[in-house]
N, C-alpha and C positions, 0 to 999 in steps of 0.2 A: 733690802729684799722686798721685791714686791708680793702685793698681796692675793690671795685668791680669788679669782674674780665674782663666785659662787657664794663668797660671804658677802658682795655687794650692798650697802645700804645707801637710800637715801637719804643727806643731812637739808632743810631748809634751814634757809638765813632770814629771820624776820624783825623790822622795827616797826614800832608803832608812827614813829614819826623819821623825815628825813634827816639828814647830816648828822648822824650818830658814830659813822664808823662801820655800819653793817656791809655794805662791799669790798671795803677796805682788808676789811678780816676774812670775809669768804677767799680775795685773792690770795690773800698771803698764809691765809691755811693749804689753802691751793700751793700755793708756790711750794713752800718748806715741803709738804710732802712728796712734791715731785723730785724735787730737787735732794734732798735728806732720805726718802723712804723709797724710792723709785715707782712711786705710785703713779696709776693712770687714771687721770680724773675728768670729768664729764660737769661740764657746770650747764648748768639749764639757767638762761636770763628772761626769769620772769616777773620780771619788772616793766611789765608790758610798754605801758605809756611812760616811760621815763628809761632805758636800758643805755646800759655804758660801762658795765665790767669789761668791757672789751678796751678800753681809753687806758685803764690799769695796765695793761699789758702792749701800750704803745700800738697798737692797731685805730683804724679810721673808720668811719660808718661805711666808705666806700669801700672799704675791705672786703664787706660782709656782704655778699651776695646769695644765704644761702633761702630756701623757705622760710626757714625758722618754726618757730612753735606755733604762729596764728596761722600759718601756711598749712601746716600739717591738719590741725584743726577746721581750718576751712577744709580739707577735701573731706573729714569725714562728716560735717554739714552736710555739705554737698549730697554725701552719697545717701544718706542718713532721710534725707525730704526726699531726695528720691525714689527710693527702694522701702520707705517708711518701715524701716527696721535699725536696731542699734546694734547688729551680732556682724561682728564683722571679723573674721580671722586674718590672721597674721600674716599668715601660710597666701590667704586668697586674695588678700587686699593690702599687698606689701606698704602701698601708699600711705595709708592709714599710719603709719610707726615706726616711729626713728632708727635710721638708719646709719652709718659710716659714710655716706654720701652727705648727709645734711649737716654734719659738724665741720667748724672752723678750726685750723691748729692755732690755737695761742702761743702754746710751747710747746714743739714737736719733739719726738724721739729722733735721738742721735748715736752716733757709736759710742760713746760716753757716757751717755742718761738715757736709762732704759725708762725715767716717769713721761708721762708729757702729760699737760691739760688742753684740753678739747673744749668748743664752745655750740652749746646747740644754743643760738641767737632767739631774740622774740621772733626776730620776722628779717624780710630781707631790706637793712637800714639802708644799702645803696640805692632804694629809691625815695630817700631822703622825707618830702613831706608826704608822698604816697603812701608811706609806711604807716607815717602817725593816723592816717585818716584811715587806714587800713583796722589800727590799733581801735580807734575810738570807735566804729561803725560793730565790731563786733558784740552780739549779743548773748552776754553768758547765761542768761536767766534762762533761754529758749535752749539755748544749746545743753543747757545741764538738766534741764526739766522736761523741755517738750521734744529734747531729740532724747530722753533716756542716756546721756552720755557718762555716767558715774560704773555703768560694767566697762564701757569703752575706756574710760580713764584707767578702771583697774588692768586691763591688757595692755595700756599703754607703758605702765610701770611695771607689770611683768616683763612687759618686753625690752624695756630699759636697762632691767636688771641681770638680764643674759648677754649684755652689750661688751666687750671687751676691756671694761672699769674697776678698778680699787673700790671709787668714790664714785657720788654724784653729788655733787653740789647743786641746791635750786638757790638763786637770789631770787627773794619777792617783795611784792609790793608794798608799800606802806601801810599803813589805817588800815579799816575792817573792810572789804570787798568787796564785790561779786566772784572772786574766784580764791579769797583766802578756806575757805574750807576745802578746793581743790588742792589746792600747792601744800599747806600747812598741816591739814588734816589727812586727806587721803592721801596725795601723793610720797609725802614725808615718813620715815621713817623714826625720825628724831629731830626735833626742832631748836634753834639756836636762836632763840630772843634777844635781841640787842638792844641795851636799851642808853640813855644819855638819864643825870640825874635830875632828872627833872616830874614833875605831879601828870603831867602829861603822858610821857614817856611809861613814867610805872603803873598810869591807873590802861589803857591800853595793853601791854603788855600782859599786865596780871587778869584781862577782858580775855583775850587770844589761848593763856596756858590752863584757863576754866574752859572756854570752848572746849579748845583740845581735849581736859582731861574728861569730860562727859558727851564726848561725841559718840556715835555707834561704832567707829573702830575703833574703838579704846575699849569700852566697853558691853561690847556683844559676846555672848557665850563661846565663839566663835573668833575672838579680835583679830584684825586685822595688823593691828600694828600694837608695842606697846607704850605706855606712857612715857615716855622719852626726851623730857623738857629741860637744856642748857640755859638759865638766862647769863647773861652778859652783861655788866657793868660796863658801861666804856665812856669817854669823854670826861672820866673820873681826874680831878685834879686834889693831890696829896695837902698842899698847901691851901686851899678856897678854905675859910673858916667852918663852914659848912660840912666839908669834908664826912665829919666824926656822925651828923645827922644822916644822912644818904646814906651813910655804909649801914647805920642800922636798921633804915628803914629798909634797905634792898635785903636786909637779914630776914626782917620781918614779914615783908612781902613776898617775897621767893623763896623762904626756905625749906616749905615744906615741898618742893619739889624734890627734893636731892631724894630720900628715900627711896622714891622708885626708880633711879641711878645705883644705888647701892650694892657692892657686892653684899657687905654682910650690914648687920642690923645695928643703926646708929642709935647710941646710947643716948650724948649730947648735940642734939641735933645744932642748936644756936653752934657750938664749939666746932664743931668738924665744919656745917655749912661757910664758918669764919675761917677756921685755920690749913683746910683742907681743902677747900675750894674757893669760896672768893678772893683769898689772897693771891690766888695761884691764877686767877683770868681778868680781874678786872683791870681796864685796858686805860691807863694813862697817856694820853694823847700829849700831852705837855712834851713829851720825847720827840714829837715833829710838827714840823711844819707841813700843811699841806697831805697831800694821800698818795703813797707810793706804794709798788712793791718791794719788800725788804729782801726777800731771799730770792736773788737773782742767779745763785749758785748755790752749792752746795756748801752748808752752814760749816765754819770752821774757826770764827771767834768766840771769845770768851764771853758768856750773856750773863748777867746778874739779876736777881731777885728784882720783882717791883718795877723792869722796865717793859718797856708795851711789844718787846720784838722774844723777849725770854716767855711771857704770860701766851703769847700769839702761840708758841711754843705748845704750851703748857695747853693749850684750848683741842688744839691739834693733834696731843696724846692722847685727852679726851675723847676725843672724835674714834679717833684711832680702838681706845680699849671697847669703845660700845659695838665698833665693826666688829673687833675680832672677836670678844667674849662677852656681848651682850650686855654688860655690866661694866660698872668703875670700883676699882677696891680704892678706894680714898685713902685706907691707910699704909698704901705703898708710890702712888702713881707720886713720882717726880718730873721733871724736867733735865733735859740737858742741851747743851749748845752744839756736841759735837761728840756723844756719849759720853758725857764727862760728868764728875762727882756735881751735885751742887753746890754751887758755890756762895759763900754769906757776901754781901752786898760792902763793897771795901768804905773808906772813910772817902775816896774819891768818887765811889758812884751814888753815895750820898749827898756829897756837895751837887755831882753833877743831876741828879733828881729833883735838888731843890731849886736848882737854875730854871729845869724847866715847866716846875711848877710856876715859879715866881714870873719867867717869861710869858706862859698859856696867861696869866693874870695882865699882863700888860706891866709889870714892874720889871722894866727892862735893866736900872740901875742896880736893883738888888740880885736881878738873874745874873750881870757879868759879873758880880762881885763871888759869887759861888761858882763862877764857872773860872774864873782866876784862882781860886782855892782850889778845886778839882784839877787843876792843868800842871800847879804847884809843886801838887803831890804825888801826881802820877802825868809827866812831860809827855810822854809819847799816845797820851788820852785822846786820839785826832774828831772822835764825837765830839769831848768836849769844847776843843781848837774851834772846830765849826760853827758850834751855837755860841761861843762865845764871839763869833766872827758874826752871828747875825743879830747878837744883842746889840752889838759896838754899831750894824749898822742900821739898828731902828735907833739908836741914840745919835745919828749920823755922826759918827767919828769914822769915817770912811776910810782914814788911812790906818789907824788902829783894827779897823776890821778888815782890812788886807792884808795884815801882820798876822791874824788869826788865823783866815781862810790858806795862809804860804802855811803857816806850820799843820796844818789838817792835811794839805796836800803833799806836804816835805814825808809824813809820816803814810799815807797812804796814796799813791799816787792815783789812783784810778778817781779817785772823790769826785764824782762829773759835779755834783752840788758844790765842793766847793769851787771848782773853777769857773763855773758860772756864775757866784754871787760875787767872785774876786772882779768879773768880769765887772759885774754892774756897779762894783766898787769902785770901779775903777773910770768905768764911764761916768757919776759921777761927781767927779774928778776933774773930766774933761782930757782922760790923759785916753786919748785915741787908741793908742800902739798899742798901750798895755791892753787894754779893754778887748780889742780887737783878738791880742795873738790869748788872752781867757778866754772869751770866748769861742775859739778857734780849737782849743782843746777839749772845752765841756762839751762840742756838735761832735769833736769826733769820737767822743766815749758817750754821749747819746745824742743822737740825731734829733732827737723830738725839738731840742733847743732854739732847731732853725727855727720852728715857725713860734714858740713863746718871746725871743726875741725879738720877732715884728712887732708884739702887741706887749711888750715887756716899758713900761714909760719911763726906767733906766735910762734906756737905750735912743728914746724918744727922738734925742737932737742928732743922733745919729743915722735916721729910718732912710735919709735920700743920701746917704754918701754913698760912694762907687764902692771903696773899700769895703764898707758895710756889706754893702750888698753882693757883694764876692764871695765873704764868710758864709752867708746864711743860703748862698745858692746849692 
């Protein structure tokens, strides 16, 4: 069911540092609701000098032709030194404020899925270095001080908010800014700290959710918005010795946020912040390789505790209860895969967790050995078939991890992943044919493949064969 568009909020995504996970999760919050809740969602990539949520969703810089967000910005510059006034209505100066013209479809609505997500871009990426130079030459400090732009900001998020949206998603920049107190404080509704564990990541983070909570829209007679702070464990590995240390310090650190989340009044704060919420979102990357979106449809397997696509899940209800009632009751909010009971975590999705802990560590030996237990105990496990397909091929047993990647694929045919790693298994190899007709079917259940294969060095001894170049055209 979708949602009202009138209860709109806006959620930011923020890390203190890169490669944590933080787009990765905005997409695939994205995705499940679209896909799971028929929600219409609005992502704003303001991630100025650095933007590419749009790569997640298999689209190209040349795609993107629209103004984007410095676009829009520039005209009200523009008008701004001009007419040396910052009052600019909606009604009179349409230019000024986003519109259903300036968004991208990522996922559009179909006779099927009434969700879609929408993409209002930094700027327009198909003028490739124009852009970045566009990016860097802009000056926030003038723009936010000596053009008066903080009433203009706040129209610009009212008028965001009357947009035809469930959600809005902002991704933003890294580190502290010249424009994190736009995105994060004023523009935000409720912010989503992502953090990796590390001293960097949480002295950062716990820098941003102090801002936040003493800024003047938190706390003016009048506020603007209210305390509203998600942090986010992610990059989290079960098995790192470590483990037991981080989980207590992100207790330590972030816990006194949960409170003003709260429907009712936590008694044991350490307790619930543990069993009530951290358990329930911190995002074990060990489960993949690489950054995809997970829910490319509409969610219909069975998801277990403690893995990074059920917790994704679980972030996204979150999300979900602060739209609709302002609050999170901790001690009801569950998860489900497919409205389904929760489920306790079997003796095979334990094996297969500890594979891909011991994997994310680089113990490739000890991960197939748990992921042969897991496959063991439950055959038709095609997750596990597959990572056990890509243990065998960081151990280069190549034809052992062809064995694994046929039975992922036996069991679930569409697997584009595994036909493509069978593909480079196979290449290799040196066995042509096979390589070829893998590959052959992981382009046609996703296209993106042609062009990773050119630059895949599998494939390398194959880059000038005709054949080759037949598949990837």
């Amino acid at each position: 069911m979708s949602m009202n568009k009138h209860q709109n909020k806006i959620f930011s995504f923020y890390s203190f540092k890169g490669g944590v996970g933080r787009t990765q999760l905005l997409g695939n919050v994205a995705a499940y609701l679209c896909h799971n809740r028929d929600a219409r969602i609005l992502i704003l990539d303001w991630d100025i000098e650095a933007p590419g949520i749009h790569f997640l969703f298999d689209k190209k810089n040349k795609d993107i032709d629209k103004r984007g967000i410095l676009g829009i910005l520039e005209e009200y510059t523009t008008l701004a030194q001009e007419q040396k006034t910052n009052q600019f209505s909606q009604e009179r100066y349409p230019q000024l404020y986003v519109s259903p013209e300036d968004v991208f479809p990522l996922i559009p609505q179909t006779d099927t899925r009434k969700g879609k997500i929408d993409l209002l871009p930094a700027g327009n990426y198909s003028l490739q270095y124009d852009f970045f130079m566009q990016a860097a030459a802009f000056n926030w400090t003038d723009f936010y001080n000596k053009l008066g732009a903080g009433d203009y900001l706040e129209n610009v998020k009212n008028g965001l908010k009357t947009l035809d949206y469930d959600y809005i998603f902002i991704d933003s920049r890294t580190g502290i800014n010249d424009y994190t107190n736009i995105v994060n404080i004023q523009m935000s509704d409720c912010d989503v700290l992502v953090m990796a564990p590390t001293e960097q990541n949480f002295a950062g983070c716990k820098l941003l959710a102090d801002k936040i909570r003493t800024s003047k829209y938190i706390t003016a007679e009048n506020a603007y918005r209210k305390n509203f702070i998600l942090p986010i464990l992610s990059r989290f590995v079960e098995a790192s010795q470590d483990a037991t240390h981080w989980l207590e310090r992100f207790i330590e650190d972030f816990g006194y946020l949960l409170p003003a989340l709260a429907k009712r009044e936590i008694k044991d704060l350490r307790k619930t912040f543990d069993a009530q919420y951290l358990v329930k979102t911190k995002l074990n990357h060990a489960d993949i390789m690489g950054e995809k979106i997970f829910f490319k449809e509409k969610n219909g397997e069975e998801l277990y505790s403690n893995t990074l696509k059920y917790n994704i899940i679980n972030i996204a209800n979150f999300l979900t209860e602060i739209k609709e009632n302002g609050i999170i009751d901790f001690q009801e909010t569950e998860t489900n895969g497919n409205n389904q009971d929760k489920k306790p975590q079997t003796e095979s999705e334990a094996y297969f967790n500890m594979g891909n802990s011991l994997y994310f560590l680089g113990k490739h030996e000890e991960a197939k050995e748990q992921y042969d237990k897991a496959v063991e105990i439950k055959p038709d496990f095609h997750e596990a078939w597959y990572n056990l397909g890509l243990a065998q091929y960081d151990l280069k047993d190549y034809a052992q991890a062809i064995l694994a990647y046929q039975k992922a694929i036996d069991i679930k045919p569409d697997f584009y992943e595994a036909w493509y790693n069978a593909a480079c298994s196979y290449c290799l190899q040196q066995a042509k044919t096979q390589a070829l007709a893998y590959l052959q079917q992981a382009i046609t259940q996703n296209p993106a493949y042609k062009t990773q294969a050119q630059t895949d060095a599998d494939f390398e001894w194959l880059w000038e064969d005709a054949d080759f170049q037949a598949v990837i055209q």
